[in-house]
N, C-alpha and C positions, 0 to 999 in steps of 0.2 A: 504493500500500500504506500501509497505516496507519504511524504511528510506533507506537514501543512505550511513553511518555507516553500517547498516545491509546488505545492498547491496556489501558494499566494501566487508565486511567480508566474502563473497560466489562468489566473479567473479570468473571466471576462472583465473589461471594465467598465463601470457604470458612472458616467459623467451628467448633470446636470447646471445647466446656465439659464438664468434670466432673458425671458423670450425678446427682450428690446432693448438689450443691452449690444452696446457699439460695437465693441470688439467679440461678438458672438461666435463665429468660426475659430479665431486665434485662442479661445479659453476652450475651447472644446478641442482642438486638437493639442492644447498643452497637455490634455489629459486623457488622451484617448493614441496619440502617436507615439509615444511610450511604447503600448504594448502590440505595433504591429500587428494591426486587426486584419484580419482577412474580409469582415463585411465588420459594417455598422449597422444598427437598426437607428434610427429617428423618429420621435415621438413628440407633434407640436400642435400648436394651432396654423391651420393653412399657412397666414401670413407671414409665420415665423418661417415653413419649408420652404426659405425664396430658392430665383436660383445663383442670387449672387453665395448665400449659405453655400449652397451645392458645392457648386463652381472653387469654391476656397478647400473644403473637405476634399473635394477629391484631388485636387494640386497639391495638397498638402500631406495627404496618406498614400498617393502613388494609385500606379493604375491597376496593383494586384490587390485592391480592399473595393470590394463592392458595397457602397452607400444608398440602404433603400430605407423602409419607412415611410410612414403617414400621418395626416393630420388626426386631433385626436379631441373628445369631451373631456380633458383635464389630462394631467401624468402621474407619476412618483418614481420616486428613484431613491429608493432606502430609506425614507425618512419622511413618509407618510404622501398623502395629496395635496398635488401642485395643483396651482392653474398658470398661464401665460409664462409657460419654460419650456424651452427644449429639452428632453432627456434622451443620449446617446445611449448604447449597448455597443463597446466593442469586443467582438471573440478573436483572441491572438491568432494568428495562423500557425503558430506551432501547434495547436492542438485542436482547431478547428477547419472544416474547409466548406465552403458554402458558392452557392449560385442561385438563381433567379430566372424566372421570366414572367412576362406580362401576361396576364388573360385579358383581353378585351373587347371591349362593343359587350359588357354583360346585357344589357339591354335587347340584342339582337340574338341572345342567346346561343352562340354559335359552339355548342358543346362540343364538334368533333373537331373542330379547332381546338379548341382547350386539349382538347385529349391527345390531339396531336404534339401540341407545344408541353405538355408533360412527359411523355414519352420521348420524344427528343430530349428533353432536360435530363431527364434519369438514366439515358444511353451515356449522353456525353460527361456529364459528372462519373458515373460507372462506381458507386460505392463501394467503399474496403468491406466489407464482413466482416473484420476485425475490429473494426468501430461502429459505432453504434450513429443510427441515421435517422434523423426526422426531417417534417414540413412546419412550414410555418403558413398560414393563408393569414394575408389581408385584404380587406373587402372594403369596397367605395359604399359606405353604409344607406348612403341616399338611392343610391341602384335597387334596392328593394330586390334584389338576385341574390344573396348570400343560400340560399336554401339550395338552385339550383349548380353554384358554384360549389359549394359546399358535397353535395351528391355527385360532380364530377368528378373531381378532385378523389374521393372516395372510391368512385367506382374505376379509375384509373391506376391508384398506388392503395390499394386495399388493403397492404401489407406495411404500411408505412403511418407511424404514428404522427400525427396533422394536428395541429392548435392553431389558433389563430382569435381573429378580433375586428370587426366591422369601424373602419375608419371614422373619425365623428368632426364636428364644428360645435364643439361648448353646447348648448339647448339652442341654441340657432337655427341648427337645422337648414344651414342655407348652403354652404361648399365644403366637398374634403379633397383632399388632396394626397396620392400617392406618388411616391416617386422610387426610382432605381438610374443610379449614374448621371443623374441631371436631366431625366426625361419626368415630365408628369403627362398623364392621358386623364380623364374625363372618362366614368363611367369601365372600371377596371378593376382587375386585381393583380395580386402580387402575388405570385407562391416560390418559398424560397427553400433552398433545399438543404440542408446541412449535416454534417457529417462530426462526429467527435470523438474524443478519449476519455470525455468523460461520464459517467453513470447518468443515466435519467430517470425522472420520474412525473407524471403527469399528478399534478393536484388541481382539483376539482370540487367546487364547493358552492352551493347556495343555500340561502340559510329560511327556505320556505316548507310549509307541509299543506296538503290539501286538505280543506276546512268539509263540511259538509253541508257548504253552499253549491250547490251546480245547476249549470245553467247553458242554454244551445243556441248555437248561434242561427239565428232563423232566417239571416238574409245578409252576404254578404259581396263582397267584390274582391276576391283573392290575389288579380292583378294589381288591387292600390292598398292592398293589405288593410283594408277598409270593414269594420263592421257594422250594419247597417240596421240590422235589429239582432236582440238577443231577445229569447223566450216571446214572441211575436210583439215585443215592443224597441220602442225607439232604445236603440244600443246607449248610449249617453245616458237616457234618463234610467234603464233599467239596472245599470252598474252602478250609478249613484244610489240607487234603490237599498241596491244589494249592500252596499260598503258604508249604506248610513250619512251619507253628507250630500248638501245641494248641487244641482247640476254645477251651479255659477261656482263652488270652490274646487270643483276637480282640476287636476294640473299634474306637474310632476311629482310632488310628495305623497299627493293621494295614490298613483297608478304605482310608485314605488313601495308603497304600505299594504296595497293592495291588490298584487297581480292574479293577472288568468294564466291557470295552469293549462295544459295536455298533456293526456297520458300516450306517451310513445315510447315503444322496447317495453316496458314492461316501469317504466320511470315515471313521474310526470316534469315536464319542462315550462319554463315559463312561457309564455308568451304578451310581454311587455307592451306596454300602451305608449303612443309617443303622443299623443293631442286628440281633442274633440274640435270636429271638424265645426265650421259654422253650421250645417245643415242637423249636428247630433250626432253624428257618426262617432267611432274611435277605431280612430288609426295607428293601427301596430307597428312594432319593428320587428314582425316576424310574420309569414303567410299564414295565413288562416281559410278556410274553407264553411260552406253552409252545409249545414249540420253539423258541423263541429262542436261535443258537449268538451267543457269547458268545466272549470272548478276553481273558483276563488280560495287565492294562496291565504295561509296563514303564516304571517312572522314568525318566526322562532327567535330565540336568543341571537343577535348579529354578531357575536364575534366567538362567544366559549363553542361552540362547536367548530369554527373555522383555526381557534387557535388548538383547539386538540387535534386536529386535524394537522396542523402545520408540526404538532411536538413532536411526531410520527418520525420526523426527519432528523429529529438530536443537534448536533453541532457541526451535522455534514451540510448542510446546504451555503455555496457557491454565489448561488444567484438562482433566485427562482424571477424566469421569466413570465411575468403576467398579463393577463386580458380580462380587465374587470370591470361591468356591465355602469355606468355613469348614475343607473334607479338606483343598483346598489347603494354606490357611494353615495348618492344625496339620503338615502334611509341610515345613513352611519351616522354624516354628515345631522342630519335633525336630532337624532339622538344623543347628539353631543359625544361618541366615542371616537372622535376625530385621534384624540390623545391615545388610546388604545390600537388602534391600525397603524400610526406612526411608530409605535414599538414593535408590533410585530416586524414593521416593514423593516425596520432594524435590526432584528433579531437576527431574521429569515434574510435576509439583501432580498428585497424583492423590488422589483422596477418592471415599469412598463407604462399602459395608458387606458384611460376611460374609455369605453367602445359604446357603440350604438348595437351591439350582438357581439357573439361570443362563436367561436367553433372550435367541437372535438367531437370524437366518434362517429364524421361522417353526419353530423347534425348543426343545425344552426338553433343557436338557444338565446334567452335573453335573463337576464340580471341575475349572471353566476360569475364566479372567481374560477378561470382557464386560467393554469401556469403550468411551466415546465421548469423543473427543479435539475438544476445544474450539482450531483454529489461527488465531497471526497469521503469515497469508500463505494459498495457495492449498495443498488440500491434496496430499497424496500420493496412488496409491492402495494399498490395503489389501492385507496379504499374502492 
């Protein structure tokens, strides 16, 4: 087993800078070109991923470190939830090796394209077997396709463990932005592919249980993720109904306190509210289907099962890289345990960014905690 000297000398490293600060690139490669990353991840708000940013990273780290990354509903990077900052991830190339390609036009849903440019990716990379391999997907969260990208992806590298996290703009809602080597595309995705030395492990968490409210979606529009009546009445006024508060104060805190589950595999998953439309409607960040029964989440404790959960991993964890759902954190956030996530993320080095959706296991989900746990020593396995 490694010492942990040798260990330090190969984490990834985890840089964070103030998103409108001058010298933005020059503080981020004092702390990121050190350790000769073979890729960067980036984690910001749109206007922070310019491309004079780019342009300086990638002059700066050389043409063998691929710089990709997305715009993001908030970050962290060890030491609890930012907003308006950049957060890096760099993996050294002694111990990591990675590559990229674009899915695009999600929109126009061109899956055997996708499937093509996966296949090609996973030829030409051509992984060791003697290290261990995974995906990362990022998703343009306003494409309202993570489901169908999500199930390519899948049904492409079925053998290949995929996390990932739907790009966001703060509650805006208005631009995200992906990028790879100073290109950004409109309406895309990222999938990246990487290769390492060291132990992984997928942690997964939401902190919800099915209540013994249920209820069927009686009328919807699956293409705008749109629900239009539930239990044959107007969808807005009948979830208000259900969750106890007037139409006029539903918004993010309410839809974060109180999600619609489905049960799929044999689990149930969120599926996340993003606004009430003027007409009454509620609009997901996730597809939804008529006749879909449906089941109002109940909260559980927000953090003692997520931290029993993370003790699983002792004093091996690296860097757990995360994708955690933006409802989430505003229901932390209300609660006032802002202070308690900030230790974990201490504890754990955990970094990453707020998503508009979440992926693992070949699904797209909303307001769960997706990481991959970077260990020294051998891993555990997964709850």
């Amino acid at each position: 087993m490694d010492t942990r000297a040798e260990v330090a000398t190969r984490r990834p490293i985890v840089a964070t800078v103030p998103g409108g600060a001058a010298d933005l690139a020059q503080r981020l490669l004092a702390e990121l070109a050190p350790g000769d990353p073979t890729a960067v991840l980036l984690f910001g708000a749109p206007a922070h991923l310019d491309p004079p940013l780019l342009a300086a990273l990638a002059s700066g780290l050389g043409a063998g470190c691929r710089v990709m990354g997305c715009s993001s509903a908030g970050e962290f990077a060890c030491s609890g939830y930012r907003n308006d900052t950049v957060v890096a991830v760099g993996f050294p190339a002694a111990h990591f090796r990675a590559d990229a390609v674009w899915l695009r036009n999600l929109r126009a849903l061109p899956a055997l394209d996708w499937m093509d440019a996966l296949r090609e990716l996973t030829t030409r990379f051509a992984p060791d077997p003697t290290r261990t391999c995974f995906g990362l997907l990022l998703i343009d969260g306003l494409s309202e396709q993570e489901e169908m990208v999500v199930a390519t992806v899948d049904a492409t590298l079925p053998q290949l463990l995929v996390l990932g996290g739907s790009a966001g703009d703060g509650l805006r809602f208005g631009c995200t932005r992906l990028i790879l080597d100073g290109e950004s595309h409109e309406e895309s995705a990222l999938f990246c592919l990487f290769e390492t030395d060291f132990a992984i492990e997928e942690i997964i968490f939401d902190h919800f249980s099915p209540s013994a409210t249920r209820m069927v979606v009686t009328s919807a529009r699956p293409d705008e993720r749109l629900i239009l009546g539930i239990n044959d009445e107007p969808a807005a006024e009948e979830y208000a109904r259900l969750i106890g508060v007037p139409v006029a104060d539903l918004g993010p805190l309410s839809f974060a306190r109180h999600p619609l589950l489905v049960r799929i595999g044999g689990r149930h998953h969120v599926r996340a509210i993003r606004e009430v439309t003027q007409d009454g409607a509620l609009r997901l960040m996730s597809a939804i289907e008529p006749g879909a029964m449906l089941t109002l989440g109940h909260a559980e404790d927000l953090t003692h099962g997520f931290e029993s959960r993370l003790s699983r991993l002792g004093d091996r964890s690296v860097l757990i890289l995360a994708f955690d759902c933006i409802l989430r954190r505003l229901a932390l956030e209300q609660a006032g345990m802002e202070d308690i996530i900030a230790r974990l993320f201490r504890r754990y080095n955990i970094a990453g960014f707020n998503t508009y959706g979440e992926q693992h296991g070949g699904v797209h989900v909303n307001q769960t905690f997706v990481g991959l746990a970077f260990l020294d020593g051998d891993a555990t396995d997964a709850a």
